[in-house]
TIRO-2110 file (N, C-alpha, C; in Angstrom, 1 decimal):
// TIRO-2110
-8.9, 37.6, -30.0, N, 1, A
-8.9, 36.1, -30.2, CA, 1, A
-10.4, 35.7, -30.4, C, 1, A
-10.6, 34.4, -31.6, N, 2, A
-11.7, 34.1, -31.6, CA, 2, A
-12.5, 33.4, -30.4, C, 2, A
-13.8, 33.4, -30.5, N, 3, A
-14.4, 32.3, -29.3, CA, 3, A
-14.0, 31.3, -29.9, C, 3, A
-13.9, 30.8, -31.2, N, 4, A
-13.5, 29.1, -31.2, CA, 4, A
-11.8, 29.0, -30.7, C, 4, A
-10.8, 30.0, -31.2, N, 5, A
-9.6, 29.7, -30.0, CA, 5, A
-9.6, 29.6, -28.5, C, 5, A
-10.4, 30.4, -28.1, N, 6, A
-10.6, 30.7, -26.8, CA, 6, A
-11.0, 29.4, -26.3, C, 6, A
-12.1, 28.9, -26.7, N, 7, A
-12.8, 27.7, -26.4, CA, 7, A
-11.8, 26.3, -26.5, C, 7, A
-11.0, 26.1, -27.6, N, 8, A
-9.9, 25.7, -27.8, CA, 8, A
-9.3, 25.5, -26.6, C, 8, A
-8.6, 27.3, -26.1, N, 9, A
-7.4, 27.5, -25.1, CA, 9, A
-7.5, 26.7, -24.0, C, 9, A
-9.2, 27.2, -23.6, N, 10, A
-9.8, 26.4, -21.9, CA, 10, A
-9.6, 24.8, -22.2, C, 10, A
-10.0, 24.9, -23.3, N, 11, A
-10.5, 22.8, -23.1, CA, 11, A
-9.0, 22.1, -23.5, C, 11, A
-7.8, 22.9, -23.3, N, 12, A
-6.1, 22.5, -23.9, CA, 12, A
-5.8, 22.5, -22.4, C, 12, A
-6.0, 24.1, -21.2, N, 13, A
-5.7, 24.4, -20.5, CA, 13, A
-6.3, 23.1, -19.1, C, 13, A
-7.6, 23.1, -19.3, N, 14, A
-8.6, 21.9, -18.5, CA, 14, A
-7.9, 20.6, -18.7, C, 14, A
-7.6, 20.1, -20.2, N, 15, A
-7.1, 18.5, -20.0, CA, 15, A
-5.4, 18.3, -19.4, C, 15, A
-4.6, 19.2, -19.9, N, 16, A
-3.2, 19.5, -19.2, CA, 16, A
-3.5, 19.6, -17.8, C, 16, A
-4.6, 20.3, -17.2, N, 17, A
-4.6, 20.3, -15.2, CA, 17, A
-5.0, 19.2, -15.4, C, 17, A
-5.5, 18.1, -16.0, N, 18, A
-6.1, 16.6, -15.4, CA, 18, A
-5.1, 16.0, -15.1, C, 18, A
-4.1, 16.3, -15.8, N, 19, A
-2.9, 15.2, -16.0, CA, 19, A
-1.8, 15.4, -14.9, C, 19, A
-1.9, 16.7, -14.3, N, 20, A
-1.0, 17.6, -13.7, CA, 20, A
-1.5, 17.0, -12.1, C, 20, A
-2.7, 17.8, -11.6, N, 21, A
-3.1, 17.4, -10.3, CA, 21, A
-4.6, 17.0, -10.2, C, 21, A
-5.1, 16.8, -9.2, N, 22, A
-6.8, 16.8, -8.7, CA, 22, A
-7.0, 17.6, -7.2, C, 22, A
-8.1, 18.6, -8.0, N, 23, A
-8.1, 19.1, -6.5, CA, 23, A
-9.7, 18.7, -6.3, C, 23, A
-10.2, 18.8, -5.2, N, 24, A
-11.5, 18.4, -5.0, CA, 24, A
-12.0, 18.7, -3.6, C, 24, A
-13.4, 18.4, -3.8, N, 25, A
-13.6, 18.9, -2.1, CA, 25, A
-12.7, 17.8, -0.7, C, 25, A
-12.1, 17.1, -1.2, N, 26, A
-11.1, 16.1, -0.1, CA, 26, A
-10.3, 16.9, 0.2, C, 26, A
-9.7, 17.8, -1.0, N, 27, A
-8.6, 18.3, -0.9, CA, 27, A
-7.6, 18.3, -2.0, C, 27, A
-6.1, 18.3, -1.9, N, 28, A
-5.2, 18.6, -2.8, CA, 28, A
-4.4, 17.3, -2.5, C, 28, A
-4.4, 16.6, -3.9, N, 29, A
-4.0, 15.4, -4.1, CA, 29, A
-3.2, 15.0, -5.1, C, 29, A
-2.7, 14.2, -5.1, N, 30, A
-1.3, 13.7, -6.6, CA, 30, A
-0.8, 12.4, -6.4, C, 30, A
-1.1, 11.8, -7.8, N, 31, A
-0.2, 10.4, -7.7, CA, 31, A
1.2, 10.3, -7.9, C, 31, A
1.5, 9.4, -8.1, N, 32, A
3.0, 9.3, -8.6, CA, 32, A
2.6, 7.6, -9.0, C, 32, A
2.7, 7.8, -10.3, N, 33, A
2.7, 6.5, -10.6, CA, 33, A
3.8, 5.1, -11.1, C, 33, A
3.5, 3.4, -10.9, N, 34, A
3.8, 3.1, -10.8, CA, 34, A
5.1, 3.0, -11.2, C, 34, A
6.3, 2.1, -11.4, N, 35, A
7.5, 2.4, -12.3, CA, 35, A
8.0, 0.8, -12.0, C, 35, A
8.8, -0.2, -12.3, N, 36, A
9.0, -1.0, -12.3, CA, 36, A
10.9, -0.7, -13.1, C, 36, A
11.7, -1.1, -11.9, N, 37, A
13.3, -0.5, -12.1, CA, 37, A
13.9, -1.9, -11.8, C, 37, A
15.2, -1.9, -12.3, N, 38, A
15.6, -3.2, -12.2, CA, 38, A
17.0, -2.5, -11.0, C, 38, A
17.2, -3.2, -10.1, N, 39, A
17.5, -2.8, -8.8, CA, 39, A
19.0, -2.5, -9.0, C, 39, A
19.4, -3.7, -10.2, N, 40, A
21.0, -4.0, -10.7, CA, 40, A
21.9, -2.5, -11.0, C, 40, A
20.6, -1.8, -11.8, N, 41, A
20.8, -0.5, -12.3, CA, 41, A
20.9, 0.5, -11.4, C, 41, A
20.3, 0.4, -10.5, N, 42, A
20.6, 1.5, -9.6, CA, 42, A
21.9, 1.7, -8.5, C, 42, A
22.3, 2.8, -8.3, N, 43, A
24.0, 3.3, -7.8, CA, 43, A
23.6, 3.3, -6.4, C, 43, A
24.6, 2.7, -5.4, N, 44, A
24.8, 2.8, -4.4, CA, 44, A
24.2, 4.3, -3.7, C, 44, A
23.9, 4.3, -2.4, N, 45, A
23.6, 5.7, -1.9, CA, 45, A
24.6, 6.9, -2.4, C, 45, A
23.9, 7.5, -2.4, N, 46, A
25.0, 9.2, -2.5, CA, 46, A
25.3, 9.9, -0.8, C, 46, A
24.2, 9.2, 0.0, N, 47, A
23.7, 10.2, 0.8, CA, 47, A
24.6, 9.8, 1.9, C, 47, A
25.8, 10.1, 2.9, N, 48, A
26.7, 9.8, 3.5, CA, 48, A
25.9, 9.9, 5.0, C, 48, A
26.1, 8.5, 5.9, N, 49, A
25.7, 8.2, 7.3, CA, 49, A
25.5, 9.4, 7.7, C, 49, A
26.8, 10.5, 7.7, N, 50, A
26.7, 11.9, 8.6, CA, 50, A
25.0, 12.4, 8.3, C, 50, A
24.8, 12.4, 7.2, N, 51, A
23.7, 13.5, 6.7, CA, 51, A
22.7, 12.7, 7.2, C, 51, A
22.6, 11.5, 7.3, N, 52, A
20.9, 11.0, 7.9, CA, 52, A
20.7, 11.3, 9.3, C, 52, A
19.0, 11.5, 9.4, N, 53, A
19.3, 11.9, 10.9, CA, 53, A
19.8, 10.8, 11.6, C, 53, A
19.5, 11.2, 12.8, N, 54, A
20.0, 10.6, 14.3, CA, 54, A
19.3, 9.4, 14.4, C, 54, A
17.9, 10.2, 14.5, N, 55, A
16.8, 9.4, 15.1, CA, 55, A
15.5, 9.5, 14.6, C, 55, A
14.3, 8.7, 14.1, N, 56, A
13.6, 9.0, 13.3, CA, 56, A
12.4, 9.1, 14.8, C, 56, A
11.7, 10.3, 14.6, N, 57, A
10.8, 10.2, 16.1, CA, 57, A
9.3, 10.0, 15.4, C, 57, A
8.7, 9.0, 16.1, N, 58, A
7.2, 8.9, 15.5, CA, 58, A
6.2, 10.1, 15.7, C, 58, A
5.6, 11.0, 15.0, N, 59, A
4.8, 11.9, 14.4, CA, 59, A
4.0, 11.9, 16.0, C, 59, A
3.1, 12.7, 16.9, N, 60, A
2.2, 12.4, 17.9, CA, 60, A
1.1, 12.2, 17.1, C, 60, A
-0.5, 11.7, 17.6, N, 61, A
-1.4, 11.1, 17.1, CA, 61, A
-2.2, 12.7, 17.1, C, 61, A
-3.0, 12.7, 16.4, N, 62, A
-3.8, 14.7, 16.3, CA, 62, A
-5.5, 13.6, 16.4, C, 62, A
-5.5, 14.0, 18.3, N, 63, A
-7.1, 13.2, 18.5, CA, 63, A
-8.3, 14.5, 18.4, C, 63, A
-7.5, 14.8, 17.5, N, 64, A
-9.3, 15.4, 17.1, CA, 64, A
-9.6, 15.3, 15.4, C, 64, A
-8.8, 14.6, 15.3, N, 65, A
-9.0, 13.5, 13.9, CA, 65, A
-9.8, 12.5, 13.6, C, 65, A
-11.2, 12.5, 13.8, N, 66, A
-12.1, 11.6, 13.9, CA, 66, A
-12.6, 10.9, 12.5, C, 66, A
-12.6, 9.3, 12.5, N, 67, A
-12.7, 8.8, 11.4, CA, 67, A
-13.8, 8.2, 11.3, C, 67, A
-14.8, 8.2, 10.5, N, 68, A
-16.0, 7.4, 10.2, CA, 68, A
-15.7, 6.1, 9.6, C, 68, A
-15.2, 5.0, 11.0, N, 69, A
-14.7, 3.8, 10.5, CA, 69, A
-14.7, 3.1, 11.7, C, 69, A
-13.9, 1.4, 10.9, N, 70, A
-14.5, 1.0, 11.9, CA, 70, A
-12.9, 1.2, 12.9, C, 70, A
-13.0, 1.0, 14.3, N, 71, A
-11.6, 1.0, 14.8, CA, 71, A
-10.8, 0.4, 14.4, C, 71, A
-9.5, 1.1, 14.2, N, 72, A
-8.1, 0.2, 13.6, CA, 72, A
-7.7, -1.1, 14.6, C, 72, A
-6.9, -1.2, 14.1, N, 73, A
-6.2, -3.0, 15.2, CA, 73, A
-5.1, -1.7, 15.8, C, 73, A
-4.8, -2.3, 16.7, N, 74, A
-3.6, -2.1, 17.5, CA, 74, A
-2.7, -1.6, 16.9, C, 74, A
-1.8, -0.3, 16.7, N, 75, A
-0.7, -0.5, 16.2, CA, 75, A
1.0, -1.1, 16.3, C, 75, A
1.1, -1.2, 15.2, N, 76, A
2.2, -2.0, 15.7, CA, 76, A
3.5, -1.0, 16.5, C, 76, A
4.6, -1.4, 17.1, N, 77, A
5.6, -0.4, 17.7, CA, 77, A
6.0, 0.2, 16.3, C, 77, A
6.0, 1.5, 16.9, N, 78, A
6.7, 2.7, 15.9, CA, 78, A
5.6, 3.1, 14.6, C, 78, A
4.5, 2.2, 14.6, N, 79, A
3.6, 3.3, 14.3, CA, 79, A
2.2, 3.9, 14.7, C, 79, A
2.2, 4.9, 14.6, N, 80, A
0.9, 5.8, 15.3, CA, 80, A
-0.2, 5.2, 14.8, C, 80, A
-1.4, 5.5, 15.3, N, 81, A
-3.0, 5.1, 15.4, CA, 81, A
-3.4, 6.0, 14.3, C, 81, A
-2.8, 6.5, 13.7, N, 82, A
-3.5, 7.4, 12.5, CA, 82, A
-2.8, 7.2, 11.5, C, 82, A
-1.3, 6.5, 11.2, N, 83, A
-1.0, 5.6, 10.2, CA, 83, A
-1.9, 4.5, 9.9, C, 83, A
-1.9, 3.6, 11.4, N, 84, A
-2.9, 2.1, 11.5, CA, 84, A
-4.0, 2.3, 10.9, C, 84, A
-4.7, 3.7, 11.3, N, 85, A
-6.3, 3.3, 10.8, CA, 85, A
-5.9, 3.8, 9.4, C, 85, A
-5.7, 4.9, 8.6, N, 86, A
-5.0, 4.8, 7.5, CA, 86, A
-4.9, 4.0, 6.4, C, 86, A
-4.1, 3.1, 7.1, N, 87, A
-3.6, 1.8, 5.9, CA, 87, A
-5.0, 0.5, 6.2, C, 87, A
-5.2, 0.6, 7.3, N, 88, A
-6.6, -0.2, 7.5, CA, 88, A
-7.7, 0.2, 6.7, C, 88, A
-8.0, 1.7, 6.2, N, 89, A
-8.8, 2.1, 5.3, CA, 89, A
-8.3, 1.3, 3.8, C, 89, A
-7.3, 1.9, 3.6, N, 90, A
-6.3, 1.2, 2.4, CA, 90, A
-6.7, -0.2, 1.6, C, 90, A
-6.1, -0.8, 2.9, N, 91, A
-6.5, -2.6, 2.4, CA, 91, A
-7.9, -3.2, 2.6, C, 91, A
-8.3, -2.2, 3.5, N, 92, A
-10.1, -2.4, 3.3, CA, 92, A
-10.2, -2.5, 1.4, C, 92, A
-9.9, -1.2, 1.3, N, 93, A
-10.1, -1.3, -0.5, CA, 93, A
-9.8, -2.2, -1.0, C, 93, A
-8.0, -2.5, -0.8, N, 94, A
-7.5, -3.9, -1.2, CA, 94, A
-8.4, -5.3, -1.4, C, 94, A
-8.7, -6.0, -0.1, N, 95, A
-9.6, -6.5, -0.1, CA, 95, A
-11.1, -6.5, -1.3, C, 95, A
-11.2, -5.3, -1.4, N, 96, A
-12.7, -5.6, -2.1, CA, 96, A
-12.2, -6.0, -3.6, C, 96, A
-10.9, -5.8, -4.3, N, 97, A
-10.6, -6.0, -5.0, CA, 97, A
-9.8, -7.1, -5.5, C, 97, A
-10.0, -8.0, -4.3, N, 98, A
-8.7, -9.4, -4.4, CA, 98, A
-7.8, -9.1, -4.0, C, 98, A
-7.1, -7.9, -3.4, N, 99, A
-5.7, -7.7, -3.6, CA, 99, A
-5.3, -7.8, -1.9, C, 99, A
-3.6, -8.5, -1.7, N, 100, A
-3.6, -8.8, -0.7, CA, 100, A
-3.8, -7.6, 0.3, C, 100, A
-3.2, -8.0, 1.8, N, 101, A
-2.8, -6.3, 2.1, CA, 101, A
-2.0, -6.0, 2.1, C, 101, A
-1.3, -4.8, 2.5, N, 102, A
-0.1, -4.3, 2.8, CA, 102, A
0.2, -4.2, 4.2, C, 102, A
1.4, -4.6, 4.2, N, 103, A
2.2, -4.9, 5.6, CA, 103, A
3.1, -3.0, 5.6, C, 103, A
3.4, -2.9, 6.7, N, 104, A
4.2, -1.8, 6.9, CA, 104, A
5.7, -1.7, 6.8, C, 104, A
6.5, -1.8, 5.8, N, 105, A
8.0, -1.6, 6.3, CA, 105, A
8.7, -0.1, 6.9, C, 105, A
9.3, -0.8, 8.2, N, 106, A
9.4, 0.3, 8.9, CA, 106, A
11.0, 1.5, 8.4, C, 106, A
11.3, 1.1, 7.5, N, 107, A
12.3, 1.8, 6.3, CA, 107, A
11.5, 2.6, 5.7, C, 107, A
10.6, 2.2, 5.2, N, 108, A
9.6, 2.6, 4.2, CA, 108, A
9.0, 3.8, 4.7, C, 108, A
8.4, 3.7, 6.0, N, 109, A
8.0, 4.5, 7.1, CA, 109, A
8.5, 5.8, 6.8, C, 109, A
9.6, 5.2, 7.4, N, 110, A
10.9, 6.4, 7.6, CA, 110, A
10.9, 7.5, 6.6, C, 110, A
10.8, 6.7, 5.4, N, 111, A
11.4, 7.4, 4.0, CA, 111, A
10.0, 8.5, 4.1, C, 111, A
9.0, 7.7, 4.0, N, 112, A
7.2, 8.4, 3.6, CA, 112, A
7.1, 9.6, 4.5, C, 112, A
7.6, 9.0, 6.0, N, 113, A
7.4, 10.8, 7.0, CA, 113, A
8.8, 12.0, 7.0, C, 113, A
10.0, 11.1, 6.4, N, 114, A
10.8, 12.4, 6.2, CA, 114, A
10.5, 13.0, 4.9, C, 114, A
9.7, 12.7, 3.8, N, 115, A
9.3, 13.0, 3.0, CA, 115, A
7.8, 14.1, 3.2, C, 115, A
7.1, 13.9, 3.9, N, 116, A
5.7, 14.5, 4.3, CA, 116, A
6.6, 15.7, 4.9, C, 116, A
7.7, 15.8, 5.9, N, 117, A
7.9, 16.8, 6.9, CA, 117, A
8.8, 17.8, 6.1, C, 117, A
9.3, 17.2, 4.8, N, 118, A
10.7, 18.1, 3.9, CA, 118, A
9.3, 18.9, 3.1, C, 118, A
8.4, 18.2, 2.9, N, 119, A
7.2, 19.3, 2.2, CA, 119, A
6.5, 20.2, 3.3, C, 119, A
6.6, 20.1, 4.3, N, 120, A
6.2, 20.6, 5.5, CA, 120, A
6.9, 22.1, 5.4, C, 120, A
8.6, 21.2, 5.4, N, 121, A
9.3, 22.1, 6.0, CA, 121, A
10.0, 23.1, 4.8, C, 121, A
9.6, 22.9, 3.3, N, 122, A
10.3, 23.7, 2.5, CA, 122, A
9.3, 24.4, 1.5, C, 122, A
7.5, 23.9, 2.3, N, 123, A
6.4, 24.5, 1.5, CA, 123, A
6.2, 24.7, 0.3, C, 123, A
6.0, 23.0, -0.1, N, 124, A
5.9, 22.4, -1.5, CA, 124, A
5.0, 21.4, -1.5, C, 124, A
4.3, 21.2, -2.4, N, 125, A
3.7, 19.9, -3.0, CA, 125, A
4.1, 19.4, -4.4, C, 125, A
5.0, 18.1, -4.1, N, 126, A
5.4, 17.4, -5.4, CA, 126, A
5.9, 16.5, -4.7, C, 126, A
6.4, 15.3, -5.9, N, 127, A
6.5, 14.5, -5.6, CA, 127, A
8.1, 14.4, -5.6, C, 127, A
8.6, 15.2, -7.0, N, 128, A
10.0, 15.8, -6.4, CA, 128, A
11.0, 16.4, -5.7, C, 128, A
11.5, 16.1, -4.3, N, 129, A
11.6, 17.0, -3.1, CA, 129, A
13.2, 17.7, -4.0, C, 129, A
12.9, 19.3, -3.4, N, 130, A
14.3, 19.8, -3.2, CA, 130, A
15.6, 19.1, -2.4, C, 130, A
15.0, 18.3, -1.4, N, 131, A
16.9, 17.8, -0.5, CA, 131, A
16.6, 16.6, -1.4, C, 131, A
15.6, 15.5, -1.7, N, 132, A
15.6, 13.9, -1.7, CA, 132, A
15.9, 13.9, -3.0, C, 132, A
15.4, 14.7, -4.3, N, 133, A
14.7, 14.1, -5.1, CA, 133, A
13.3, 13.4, -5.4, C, 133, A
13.3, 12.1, -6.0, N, 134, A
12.0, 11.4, -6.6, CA, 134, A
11.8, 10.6, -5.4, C, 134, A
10.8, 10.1, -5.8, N, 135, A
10.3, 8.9, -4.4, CA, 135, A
11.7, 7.5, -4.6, C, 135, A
11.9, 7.6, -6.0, N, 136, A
12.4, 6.6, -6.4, CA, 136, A
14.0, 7.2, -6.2, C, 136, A
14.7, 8.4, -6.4, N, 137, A
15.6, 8.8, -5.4, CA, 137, A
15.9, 8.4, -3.9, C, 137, A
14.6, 8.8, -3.5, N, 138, A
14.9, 8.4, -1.8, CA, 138, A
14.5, 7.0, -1.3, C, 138, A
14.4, 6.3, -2.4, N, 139, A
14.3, 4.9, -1.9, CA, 139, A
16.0, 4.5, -2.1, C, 139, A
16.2, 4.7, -2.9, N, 140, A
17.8, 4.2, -3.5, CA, 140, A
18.9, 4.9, -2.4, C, 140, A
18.5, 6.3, -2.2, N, 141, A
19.3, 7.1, -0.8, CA, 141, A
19.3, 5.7, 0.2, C, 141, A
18.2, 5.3, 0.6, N, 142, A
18.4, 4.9, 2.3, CA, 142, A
18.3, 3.5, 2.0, C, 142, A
18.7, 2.7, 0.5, N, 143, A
19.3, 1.5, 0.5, CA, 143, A
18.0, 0.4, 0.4, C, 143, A
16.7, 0.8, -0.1, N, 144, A
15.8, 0.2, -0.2, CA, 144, A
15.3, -0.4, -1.2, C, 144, A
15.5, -2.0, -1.2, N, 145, A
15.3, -2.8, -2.4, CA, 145, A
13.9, -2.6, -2.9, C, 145, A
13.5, -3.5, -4.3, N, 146, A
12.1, -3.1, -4.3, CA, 146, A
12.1, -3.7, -5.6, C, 146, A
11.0, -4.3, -6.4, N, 147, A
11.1, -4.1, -8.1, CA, 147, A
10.1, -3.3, -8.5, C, 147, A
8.9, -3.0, -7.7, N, 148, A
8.1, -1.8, -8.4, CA, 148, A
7.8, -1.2, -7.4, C, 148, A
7.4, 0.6, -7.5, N, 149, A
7.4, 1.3, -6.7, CA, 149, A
6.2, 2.8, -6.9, C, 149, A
5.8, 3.3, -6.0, N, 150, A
4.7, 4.5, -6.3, CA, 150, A
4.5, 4.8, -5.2, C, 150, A
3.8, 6.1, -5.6, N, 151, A
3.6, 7.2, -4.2, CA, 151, A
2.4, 7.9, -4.5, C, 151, A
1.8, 8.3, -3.6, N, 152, A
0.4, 9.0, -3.2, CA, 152, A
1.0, 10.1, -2.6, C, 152, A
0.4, 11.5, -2.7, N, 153, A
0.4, 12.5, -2.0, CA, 153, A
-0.7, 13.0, -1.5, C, 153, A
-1.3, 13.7, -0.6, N, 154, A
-2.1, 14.4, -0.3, CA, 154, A
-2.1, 15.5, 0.8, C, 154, A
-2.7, 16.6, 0.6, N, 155, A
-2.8, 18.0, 1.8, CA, 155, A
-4.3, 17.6, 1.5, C, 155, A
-4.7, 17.7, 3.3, N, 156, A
-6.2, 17.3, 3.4, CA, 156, A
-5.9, 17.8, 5.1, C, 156, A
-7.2, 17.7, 5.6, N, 157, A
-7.1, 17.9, 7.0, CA, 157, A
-7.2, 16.7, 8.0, C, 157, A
-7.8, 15.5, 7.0, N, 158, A
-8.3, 14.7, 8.4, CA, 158, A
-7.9, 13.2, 7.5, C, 158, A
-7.8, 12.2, 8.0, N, 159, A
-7.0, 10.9, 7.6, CA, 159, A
-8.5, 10.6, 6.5, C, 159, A
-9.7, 10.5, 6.9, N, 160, A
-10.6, 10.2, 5.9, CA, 160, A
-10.6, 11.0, 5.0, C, 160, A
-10.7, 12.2, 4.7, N, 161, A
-10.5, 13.1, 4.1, CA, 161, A
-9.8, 13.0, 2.6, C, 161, A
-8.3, 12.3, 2.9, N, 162, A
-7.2, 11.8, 2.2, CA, 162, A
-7.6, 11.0, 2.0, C, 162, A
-7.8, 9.7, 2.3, N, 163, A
-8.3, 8.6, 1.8, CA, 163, A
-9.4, 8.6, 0.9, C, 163, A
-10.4, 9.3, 0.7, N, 164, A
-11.5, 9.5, 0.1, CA, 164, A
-11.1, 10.2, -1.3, C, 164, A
-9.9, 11.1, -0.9, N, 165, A
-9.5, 11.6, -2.4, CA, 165, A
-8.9, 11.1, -3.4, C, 165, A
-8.1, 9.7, -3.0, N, 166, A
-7.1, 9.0, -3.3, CA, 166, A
-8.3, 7.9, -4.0, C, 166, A
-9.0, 7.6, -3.4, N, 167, A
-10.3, 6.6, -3.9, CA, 167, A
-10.8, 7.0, -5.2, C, 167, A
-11.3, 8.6, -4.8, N, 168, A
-12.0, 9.4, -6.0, CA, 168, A
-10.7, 9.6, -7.1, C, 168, A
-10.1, 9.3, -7.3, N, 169, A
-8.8, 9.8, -8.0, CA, 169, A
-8.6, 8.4, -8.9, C, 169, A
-8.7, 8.0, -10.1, N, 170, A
-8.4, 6.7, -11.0, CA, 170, A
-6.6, 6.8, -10.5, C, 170, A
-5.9, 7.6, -10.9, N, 171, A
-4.2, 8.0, -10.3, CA, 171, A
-4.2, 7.0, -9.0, C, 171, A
-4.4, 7.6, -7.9, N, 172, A
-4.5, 7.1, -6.5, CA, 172, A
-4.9, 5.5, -6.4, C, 172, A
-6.0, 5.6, -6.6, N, 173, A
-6.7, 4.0, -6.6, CA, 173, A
-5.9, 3.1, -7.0, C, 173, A
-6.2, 3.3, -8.5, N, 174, A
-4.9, 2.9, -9.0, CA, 174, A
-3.1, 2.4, -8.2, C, 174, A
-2.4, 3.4, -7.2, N, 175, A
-1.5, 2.7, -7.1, CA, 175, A
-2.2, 1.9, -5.8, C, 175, A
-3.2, 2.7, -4.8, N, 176, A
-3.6, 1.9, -3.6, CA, 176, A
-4.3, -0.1, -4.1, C, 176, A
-4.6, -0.1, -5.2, N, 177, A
-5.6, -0.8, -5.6, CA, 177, A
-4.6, -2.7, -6.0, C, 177, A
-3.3, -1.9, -6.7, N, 178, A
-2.2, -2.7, -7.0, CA, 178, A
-1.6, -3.7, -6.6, C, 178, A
-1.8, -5.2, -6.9, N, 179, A
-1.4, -6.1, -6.5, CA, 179, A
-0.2, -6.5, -6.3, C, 179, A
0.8, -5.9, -7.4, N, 180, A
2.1, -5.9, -7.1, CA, 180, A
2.8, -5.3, -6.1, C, 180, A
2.1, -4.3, -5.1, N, 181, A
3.1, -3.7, -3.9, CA, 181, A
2.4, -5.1, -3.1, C, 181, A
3.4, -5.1, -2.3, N, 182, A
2.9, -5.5, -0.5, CA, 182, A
3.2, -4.7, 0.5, C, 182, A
4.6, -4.0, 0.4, N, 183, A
5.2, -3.2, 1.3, CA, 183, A
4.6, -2.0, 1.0, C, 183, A
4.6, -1.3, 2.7, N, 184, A
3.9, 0.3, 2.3, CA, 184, A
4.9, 1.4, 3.4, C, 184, A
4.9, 2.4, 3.4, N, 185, A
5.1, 3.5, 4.7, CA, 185, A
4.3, 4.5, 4.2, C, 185, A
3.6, 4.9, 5.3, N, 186, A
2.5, 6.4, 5.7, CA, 186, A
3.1, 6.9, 6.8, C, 186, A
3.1, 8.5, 5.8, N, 187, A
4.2, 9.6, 7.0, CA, 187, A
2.6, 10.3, 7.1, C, 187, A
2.3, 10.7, 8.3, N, 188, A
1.0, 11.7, 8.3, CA, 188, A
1.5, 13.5, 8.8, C, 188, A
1.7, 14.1, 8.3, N, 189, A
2.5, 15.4, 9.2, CA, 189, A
1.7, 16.4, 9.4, C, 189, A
1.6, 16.6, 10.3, N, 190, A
0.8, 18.1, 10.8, CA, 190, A
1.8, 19.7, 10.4, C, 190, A
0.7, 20.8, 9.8, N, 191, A
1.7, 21.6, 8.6, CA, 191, A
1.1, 21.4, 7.5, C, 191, A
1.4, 22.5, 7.1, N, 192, A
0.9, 23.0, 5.8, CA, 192, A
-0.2, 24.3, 5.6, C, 192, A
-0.8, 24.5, 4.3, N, 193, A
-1.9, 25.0, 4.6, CA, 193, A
-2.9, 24.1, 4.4, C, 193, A
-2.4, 23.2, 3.9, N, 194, A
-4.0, 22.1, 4.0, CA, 194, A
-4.4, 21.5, 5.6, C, 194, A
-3.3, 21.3, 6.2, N, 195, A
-4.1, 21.1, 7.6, CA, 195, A
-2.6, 19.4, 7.9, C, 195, A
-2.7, 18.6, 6.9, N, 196, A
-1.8, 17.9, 7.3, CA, 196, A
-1.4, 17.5, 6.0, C, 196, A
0.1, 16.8, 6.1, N, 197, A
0.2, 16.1, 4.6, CA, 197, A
0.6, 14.9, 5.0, C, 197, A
-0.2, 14.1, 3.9, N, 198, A
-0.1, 12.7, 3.8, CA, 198, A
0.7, 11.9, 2.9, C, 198, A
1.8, 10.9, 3.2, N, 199, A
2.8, 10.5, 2.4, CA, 199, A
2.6, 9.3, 2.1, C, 199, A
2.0, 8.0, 1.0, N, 200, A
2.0, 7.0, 1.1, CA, 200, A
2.8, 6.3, 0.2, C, 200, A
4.1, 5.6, 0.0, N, 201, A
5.1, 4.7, -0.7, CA, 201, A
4.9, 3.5, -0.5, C, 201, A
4.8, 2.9, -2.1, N, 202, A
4.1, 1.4, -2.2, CA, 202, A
5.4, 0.9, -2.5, C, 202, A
5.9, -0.2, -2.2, N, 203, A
6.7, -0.6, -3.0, CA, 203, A
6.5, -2.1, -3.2, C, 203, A
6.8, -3.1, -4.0, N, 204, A
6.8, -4.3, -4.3, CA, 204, A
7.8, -5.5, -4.3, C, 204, A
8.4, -6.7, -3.8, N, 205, A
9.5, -7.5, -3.6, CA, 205, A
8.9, -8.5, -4.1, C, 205, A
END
């Protein structure tokens, strides 16, 4: 092969990985970008009461997770202090950009940390799960309205860590940045080989 195919091959091979993921010193990150679905169109659950769990148990806090910030507010019941500071990082950004903040729906929650723990537990990164499907799948599973919707991924080790990559990332920012969500859920899971994975679902009403 010539050097000018070769040269070709890399610079075909390099712009295809741009599009695909971002890895960087934060870590291993992926967007999922926005989509805007008309609700009318979408089919009743598939997913039958039996098959959902029981009980959704909140994640424990990992205090050796130290964040160069300022302290979170209080969390609210049913979410952890490393979701709060998290999304407090989040709308910090919001903020600088006009955009409101995001409130927590505790559905949303749900959906983001059984989503973080099925990549945990079936040692994957994507945004299409083997049991759920799409983000946009498992919102429609567990009956969740919305008119626009998106998802953040990340394997990183530490909540700043993730945040910083999602910033560095036009993909990420981008959905964090978005005036049209207000509703959010962050699943944080301990697992993986990155150290934790981070699940964030935007959605918009």
């Amino acid at each position: 092969m010539s050097k000018k195919k070769q040269l070709i091959l890399v610079l075909f091979v390099l712009v295809a990985a741009h599009f695909v993921y971002s890895y960087d010193d934060y870590g291993f990150n992926q967007p999922f970008y926005k989509i805007n679905i008309d609700n009318n169109l979408l089919k009743k659950s598939s997913l039958s009461k039996n098959n959902l769990p029981k009980k959704t148990q909140v994640p424990k806090d990992d205090k050796t997770d130290k964040v160069k910030t300022t302290p979170p507010k209080t969390a609210p019941e049913g979410i952890t202090n490393s979701e709060q500071t998290l999304l407090d990082l989040i709308n910090g950004a919001r903020a600088d950009v006009g955009a409101a903040p995001l409130k927590f729906d505790m559905n949303v929650v749900k959906v983001a940390r059984l989503k973080g723990q099925d990549m945990v537990d079936n040692n994957y990164f994507s945004h299409t799960s083997p049991t759920y499907g799409s983000p946009f799948d498992m919102l429609s599973q567990f009956n969740i309205s919305y008119r626009t919707a998106g998802e953040n991924i990340a394997g990183n080790s530490s909540i700043n860590g993730a945040y910083q990559s999602w910033m560095n990332s036009s993909g990420h920012r981008q959905n964090i940045e978005n005036d049209s969500y207000n509703y959010t859920g962050l699943g944080i899971i301990n697992g993986s080989r990155y150290g934790k994975i981070f699940v964030q679902i935007f959605i918009g009403r």
